[in-house]
PDB file of N, CA, C and O in Angstrom:
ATOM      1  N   UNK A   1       0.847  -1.181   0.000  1.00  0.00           N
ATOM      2  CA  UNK A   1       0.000   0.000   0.000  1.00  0.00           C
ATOM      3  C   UNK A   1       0.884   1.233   0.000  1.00  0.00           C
ATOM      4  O   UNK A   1       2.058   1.236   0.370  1.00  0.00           O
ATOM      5  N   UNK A   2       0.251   2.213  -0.422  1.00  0.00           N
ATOM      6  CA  UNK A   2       1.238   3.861  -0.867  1.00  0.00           C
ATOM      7  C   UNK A   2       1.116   4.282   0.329  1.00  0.00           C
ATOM      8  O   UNK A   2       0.053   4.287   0.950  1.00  0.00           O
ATOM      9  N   UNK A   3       2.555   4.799   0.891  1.00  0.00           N
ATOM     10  CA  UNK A   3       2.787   5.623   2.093  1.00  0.00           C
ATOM     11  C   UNK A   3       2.315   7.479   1.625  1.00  0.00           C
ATOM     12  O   UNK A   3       2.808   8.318   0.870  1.00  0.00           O
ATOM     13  N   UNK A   4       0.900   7.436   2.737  1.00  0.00           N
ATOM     14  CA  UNK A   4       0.297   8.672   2.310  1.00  0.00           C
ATOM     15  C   UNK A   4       1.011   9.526   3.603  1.00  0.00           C
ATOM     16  O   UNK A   4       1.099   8.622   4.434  1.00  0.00           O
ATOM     17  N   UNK A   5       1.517  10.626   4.189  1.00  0.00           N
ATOM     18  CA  UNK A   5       2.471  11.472   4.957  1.00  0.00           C
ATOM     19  C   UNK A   5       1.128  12.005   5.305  1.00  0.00           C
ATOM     20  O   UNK A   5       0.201  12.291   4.547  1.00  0.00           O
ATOM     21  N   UNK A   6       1.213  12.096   6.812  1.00  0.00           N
ATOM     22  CA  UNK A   6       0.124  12.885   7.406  1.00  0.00           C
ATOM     23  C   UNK A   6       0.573  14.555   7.648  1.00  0.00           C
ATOM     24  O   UNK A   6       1.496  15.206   7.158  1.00  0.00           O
ATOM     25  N   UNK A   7      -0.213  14.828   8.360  1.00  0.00           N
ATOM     26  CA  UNK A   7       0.608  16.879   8.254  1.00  0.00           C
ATOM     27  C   UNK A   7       1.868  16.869   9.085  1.00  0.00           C
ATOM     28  O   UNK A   7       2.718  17.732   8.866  1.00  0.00           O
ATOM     29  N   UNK A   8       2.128  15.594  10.402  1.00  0.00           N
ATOM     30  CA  UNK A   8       3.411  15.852  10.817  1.00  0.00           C
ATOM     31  C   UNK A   8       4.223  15.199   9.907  1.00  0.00           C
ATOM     32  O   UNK A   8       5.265  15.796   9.637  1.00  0.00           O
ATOM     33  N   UNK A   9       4.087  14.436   9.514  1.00  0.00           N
ATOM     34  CA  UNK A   9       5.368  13.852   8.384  1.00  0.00           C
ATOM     35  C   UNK A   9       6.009  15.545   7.667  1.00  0.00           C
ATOM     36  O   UNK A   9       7.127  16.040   7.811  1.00  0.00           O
ATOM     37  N   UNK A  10       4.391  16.277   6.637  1.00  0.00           N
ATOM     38  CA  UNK A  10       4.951  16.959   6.300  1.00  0.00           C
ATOM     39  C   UNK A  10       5.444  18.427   6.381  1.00  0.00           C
ATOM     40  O   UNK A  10       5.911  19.251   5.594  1.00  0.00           O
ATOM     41  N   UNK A  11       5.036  18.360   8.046  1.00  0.00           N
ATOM     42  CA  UNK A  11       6.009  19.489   8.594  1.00  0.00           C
ATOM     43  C   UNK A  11       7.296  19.165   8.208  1.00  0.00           C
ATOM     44  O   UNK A  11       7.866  19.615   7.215  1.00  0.00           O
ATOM     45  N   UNK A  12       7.678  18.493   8.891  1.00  0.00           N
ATOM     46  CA  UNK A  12       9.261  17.483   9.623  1.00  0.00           C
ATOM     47  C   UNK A  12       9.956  17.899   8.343  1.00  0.00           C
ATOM     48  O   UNK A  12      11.056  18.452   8.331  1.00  0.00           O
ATOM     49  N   UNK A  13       8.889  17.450   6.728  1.00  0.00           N
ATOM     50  CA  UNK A  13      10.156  17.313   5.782  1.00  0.00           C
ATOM     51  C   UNK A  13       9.959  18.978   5.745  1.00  0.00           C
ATOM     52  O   UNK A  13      10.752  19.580   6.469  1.00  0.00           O
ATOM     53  N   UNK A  14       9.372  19.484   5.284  1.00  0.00           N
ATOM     54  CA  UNK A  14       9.423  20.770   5.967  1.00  0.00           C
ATOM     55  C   UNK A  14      10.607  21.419   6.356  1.00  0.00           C
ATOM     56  O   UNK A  14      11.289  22.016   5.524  1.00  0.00           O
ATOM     57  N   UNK A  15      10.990  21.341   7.837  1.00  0.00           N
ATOM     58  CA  UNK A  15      12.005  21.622   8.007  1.00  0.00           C
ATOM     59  C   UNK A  15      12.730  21.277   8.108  1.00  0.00           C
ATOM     60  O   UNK A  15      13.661  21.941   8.562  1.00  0.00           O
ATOM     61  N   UNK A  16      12.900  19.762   7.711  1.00  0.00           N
ATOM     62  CA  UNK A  16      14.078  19.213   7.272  1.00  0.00           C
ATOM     63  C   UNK A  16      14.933  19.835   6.252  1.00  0.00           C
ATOM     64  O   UNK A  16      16.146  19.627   6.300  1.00  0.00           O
ATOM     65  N   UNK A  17      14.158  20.969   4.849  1.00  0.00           N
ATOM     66  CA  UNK A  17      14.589  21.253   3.921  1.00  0.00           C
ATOM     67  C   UNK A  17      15.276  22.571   4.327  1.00  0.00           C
ATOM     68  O   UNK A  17      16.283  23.115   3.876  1.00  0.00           O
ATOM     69  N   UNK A  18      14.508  22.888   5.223  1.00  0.00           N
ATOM     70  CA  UNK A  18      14.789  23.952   5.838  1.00  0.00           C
ATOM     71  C   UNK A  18      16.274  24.347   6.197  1.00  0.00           C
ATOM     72  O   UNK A  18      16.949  25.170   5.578  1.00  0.00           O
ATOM     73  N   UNK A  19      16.647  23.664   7.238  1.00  0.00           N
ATOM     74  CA  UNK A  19      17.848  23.351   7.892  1.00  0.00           C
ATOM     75  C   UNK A  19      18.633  22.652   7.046  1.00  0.00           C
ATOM     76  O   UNK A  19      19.823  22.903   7.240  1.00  0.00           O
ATOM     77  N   UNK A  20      18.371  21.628   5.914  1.00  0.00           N
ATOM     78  CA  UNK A  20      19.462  21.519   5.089  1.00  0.00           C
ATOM     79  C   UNK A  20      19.906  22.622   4.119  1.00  0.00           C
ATOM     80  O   UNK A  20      21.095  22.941   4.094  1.00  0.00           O
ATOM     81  N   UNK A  21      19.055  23.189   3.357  1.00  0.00           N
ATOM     82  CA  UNK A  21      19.236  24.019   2.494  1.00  0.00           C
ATOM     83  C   UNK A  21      19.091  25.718   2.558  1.00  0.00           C
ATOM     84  O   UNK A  21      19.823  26.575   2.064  1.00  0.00           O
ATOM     85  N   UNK A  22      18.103  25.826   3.202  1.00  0.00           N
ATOM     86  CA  UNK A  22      18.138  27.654   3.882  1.00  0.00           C
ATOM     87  C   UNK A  22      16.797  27.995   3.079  1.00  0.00           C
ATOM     88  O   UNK A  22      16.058  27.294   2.387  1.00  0.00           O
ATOM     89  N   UNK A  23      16.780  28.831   3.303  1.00  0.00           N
ATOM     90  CA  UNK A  23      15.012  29.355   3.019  1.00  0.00           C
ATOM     91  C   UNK A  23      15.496  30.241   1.418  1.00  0.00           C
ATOM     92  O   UNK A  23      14.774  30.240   0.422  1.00  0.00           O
ATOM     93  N   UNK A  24      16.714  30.867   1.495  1.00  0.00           N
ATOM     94  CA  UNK A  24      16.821  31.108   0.039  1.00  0.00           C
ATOM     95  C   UNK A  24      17.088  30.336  -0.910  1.00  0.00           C
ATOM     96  O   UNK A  24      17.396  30.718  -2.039  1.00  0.00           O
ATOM     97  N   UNK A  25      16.987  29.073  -0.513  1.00  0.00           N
ATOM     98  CA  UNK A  25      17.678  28.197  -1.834  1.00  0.00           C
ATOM     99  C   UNK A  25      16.729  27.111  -2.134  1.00  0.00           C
ATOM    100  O   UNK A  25      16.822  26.465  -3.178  1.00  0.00           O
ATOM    101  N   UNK A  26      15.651  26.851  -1.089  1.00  0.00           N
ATOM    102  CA  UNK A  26      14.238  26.074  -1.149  1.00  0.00           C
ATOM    103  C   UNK A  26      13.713  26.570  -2.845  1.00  0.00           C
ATOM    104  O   UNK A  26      14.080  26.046  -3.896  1.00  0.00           O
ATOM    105  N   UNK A  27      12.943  27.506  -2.703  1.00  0.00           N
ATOM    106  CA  UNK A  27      12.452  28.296  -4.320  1.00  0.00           C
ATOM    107  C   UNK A  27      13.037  28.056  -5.288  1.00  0.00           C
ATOM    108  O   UNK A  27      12.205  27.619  -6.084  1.00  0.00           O
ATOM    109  N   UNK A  28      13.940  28.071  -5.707  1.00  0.00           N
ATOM    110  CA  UNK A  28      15.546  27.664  -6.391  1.00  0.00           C
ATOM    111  C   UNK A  28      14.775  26.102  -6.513  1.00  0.00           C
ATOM    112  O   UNK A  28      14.009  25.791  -7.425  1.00  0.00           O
ATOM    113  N   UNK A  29      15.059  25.476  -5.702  1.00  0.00           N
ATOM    114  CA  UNK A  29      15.094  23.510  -5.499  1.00  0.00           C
ATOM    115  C   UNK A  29      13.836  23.547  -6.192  1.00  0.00           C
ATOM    116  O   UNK A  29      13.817  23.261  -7.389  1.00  0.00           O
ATOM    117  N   UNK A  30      12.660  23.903  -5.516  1.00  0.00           N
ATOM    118  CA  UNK A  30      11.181  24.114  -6.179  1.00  0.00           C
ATOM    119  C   UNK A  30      11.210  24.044  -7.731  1.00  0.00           C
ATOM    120  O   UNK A  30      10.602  23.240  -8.436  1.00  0.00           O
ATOM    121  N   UNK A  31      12.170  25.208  -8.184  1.00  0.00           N
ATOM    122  CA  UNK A  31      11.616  25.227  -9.140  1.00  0.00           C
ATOM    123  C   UNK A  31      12.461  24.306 -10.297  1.00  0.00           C
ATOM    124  O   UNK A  31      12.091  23.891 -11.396  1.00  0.00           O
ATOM    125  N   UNK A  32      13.482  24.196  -9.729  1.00  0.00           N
ATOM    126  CA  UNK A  32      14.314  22.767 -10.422  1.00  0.00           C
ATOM    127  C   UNK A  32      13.531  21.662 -10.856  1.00  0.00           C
ATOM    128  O   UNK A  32      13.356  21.271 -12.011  1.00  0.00           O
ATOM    129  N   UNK A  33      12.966  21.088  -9.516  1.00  0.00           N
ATOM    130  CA  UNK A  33      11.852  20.057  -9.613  1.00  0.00           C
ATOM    131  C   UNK A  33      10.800  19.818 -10.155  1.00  0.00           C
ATOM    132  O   UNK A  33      10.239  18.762 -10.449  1.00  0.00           O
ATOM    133  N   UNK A  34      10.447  21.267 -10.328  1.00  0.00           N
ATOM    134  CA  UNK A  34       9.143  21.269 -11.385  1.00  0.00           C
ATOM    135  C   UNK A  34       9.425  21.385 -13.034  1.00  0.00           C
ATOM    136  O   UNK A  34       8.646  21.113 -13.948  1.00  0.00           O
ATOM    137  N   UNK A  35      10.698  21.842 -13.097  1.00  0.00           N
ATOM    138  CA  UNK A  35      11.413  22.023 -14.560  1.00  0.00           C
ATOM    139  C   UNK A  35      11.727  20.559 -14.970  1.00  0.00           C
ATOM    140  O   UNK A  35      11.878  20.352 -16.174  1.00  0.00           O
ATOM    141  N   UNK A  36      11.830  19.641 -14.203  1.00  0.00           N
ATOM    142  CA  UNK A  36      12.490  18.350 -14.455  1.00  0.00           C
ATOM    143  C   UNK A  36      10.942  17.472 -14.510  1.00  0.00           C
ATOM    144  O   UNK A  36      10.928  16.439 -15.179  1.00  0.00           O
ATOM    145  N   UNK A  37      10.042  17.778 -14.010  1.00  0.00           N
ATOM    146  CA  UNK A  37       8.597  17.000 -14.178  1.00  0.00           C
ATOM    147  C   UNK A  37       8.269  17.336 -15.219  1.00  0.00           C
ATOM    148  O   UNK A  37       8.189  16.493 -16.112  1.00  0.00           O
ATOM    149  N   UNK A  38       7.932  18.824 -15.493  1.00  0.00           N
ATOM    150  CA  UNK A  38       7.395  19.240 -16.520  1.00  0.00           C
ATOM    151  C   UNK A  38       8.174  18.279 -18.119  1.00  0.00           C
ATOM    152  O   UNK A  38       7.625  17.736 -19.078  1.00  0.00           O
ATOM    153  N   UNK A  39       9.419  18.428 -17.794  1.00  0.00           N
ATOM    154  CA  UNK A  39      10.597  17.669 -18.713  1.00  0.00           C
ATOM    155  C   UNK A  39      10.283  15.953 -18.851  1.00  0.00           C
ATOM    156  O   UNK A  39       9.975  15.253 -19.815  1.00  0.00           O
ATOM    157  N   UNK A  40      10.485  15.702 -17.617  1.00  0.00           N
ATOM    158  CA  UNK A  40       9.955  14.291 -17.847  1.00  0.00           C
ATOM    159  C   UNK A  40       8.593  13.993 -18.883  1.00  0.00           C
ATOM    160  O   UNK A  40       8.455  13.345 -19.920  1.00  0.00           O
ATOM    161  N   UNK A  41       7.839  14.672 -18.181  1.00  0.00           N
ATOM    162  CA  UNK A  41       5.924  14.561 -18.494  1.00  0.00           C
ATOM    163  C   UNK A  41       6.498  14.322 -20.092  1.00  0.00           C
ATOM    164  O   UNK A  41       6.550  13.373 -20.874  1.00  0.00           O
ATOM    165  N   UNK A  42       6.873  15.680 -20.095  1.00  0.00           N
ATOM    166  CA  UNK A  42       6.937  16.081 -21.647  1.00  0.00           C
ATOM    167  C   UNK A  42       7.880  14.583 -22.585  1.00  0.00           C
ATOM    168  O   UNK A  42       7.677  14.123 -23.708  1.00  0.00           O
ATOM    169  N   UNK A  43       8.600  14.308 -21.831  1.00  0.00           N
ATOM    170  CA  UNK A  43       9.156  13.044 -22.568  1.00  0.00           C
ATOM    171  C   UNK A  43       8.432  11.691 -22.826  1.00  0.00           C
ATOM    172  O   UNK A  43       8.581  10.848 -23.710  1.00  0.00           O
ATOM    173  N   UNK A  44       7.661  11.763 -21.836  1.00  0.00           N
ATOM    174  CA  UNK A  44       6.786  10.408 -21.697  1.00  0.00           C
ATOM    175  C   UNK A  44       5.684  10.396 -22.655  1.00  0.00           C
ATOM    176  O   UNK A  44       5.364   9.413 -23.324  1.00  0.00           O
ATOM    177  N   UNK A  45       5.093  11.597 -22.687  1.00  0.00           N
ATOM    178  CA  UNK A  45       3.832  11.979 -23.595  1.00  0.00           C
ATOM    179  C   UNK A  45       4.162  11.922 -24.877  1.00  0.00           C
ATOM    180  O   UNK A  45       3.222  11.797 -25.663  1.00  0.00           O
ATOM    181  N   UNK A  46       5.917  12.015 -25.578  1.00  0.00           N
ATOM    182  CA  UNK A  46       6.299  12.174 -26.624  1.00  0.00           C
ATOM    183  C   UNK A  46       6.621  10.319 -26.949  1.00  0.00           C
ATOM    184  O   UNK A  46       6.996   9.876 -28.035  1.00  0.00           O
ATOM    185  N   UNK A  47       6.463   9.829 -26.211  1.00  0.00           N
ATOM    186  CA  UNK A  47       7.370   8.374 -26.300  1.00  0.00           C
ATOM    187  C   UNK A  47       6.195   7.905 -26.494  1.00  0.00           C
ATOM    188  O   UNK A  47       5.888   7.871 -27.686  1.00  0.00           O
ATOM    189  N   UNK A  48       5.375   7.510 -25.737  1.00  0.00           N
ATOM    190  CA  UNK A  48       3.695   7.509 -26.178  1.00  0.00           C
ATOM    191  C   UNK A  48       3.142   7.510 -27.524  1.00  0.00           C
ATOM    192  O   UNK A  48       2.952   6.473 -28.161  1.00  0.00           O
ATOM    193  N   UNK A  49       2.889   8.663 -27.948  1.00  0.00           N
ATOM    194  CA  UNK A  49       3.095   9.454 -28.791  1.00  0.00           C
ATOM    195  C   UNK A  49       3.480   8.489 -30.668  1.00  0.00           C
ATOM    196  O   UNK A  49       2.907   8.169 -31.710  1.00  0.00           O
ATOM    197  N   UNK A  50       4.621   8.443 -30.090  1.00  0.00           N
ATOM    198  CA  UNK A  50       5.428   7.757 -31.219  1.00  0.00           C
ATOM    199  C   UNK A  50       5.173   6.662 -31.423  1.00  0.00           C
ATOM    200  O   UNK A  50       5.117   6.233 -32.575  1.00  0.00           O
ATOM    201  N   UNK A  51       4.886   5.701 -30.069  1.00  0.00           N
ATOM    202  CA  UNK A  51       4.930   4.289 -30.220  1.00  0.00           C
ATOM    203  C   UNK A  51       3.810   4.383 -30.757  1.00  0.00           C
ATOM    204  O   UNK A  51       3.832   3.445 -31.554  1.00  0.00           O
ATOM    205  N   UNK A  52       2.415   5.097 -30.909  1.00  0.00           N
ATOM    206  CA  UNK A  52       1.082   4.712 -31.196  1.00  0.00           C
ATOM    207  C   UNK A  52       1.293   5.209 -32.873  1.00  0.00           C
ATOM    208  O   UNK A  52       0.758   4.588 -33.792  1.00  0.00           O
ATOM    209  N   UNK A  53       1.967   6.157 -33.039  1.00  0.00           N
ATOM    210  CA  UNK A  53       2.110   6.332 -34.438  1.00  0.00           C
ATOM    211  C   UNK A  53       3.098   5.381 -35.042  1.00  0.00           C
ATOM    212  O   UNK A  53       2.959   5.229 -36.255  1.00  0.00           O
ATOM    213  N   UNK A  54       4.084   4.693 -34.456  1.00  0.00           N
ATOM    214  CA  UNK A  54       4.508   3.451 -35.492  1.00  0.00           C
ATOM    215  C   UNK A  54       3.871   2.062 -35.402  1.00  0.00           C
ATOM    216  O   UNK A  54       4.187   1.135 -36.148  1.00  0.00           O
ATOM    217  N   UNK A  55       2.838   1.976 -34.314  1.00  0.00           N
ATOM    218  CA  UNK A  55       1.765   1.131 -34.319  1.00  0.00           C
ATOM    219  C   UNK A  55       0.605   1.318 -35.930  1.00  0.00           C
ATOM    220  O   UNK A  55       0.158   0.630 -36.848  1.00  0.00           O
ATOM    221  N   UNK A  56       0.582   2.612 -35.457  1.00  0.00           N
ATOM    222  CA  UNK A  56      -0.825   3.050 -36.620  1.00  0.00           C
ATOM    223  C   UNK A  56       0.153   2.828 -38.055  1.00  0.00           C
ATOM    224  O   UNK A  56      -0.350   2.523 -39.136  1.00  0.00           O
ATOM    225  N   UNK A  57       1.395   3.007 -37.879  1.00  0.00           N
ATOM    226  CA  UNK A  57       1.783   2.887 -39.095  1.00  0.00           C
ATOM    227  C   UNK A  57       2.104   1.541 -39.999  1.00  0.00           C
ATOM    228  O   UNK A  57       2.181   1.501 -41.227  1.00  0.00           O
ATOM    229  N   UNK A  58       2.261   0.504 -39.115  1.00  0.00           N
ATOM    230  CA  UNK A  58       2.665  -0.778 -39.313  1.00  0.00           C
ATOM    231  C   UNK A  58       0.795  -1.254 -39.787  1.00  0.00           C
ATOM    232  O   UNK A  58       0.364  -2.116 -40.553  1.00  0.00           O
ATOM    233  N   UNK A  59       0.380  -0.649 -39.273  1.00  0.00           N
ATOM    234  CA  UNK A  59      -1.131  -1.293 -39.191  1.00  0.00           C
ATOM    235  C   UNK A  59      -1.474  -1.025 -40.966  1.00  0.00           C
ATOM    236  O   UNK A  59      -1.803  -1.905 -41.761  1.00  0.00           O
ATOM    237  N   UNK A  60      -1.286   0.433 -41.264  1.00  0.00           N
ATOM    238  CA  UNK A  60      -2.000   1.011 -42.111  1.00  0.00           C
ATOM    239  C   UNK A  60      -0.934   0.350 -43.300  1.00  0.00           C
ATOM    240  O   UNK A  60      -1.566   0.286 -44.355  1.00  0.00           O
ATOM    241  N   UNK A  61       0.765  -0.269 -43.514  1.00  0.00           N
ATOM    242  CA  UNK A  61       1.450  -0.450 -44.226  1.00  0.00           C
ATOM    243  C   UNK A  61       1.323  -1.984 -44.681  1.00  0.00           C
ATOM    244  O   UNK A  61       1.903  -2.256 -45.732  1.00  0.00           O
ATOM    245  N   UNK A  62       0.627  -3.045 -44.014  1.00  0.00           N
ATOM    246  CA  UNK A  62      -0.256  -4.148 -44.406  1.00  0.00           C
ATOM    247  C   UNK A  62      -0.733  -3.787 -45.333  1.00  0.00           C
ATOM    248  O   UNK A  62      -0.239  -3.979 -46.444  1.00  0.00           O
ATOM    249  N   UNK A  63      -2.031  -3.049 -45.086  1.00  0.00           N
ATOM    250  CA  UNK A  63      -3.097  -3.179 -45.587  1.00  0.00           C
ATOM    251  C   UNK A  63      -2.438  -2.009 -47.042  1.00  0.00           C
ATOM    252  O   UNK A  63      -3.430  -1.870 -47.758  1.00  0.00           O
ATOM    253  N   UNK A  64      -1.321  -1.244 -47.644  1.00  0.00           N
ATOM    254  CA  UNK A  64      -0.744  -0.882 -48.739  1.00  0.00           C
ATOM    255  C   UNK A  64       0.052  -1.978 -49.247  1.00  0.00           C
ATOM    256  O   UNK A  64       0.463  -1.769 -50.389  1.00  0.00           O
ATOM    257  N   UNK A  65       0.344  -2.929 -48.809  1.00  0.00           N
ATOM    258  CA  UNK A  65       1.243  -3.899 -49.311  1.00  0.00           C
ATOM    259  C   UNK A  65       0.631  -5.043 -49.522  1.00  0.00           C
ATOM    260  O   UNK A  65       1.297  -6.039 -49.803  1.00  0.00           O
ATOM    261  N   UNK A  66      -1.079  -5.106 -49.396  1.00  0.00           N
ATOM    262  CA  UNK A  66      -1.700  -5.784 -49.945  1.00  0.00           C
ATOM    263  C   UNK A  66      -2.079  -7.300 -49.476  1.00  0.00           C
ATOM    264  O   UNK A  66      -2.801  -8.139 -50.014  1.00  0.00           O
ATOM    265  N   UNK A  67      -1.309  -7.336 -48.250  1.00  0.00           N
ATOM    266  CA  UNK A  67      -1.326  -8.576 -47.044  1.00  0.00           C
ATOM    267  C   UNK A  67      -2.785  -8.563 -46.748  1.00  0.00           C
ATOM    268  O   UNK A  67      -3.282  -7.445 -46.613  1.00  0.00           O
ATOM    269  N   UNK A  68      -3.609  -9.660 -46.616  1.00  0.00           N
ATOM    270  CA  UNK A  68      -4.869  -9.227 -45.858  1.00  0.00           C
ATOM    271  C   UNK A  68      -5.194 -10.018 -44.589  1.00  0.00           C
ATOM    272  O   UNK A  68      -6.188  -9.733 -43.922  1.00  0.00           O
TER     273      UNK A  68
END
């Protein structure tokens, strides 16, 4: 089962980030993390993407080559 963090868990990490990193460099990390999701997303959706179009393409290149 998925470990769901209740509000003290996510104090703790909280200031865990806190005290490791400093309050000016949190925002900074933030937005790293979201540049690298957004990046990921964007890779996954493209891989996707492709595989369904060389699916559709294998499909549609049968049926030009006259295989039935």
């Amino acid at each position: 089962m998925m470990f769901r963090p209740g509000t003290g868990e996510i104090i703790l990490i909280i200031v865990a980030l806190l005290l490791l990193f400093g309050a000016k460099r949190i925002p900074d990390l933030a937005r790293s993390v979201g540049q690298a999701l957004h990046m990921f997303r964007k890779g996954m959706k493209e891989e996707f993407s492709d595989k369904e179009d060389d699916e559709n393409d294998s499909e549609n290149g049968d049926n030009l080559n006259g295989d039935s």
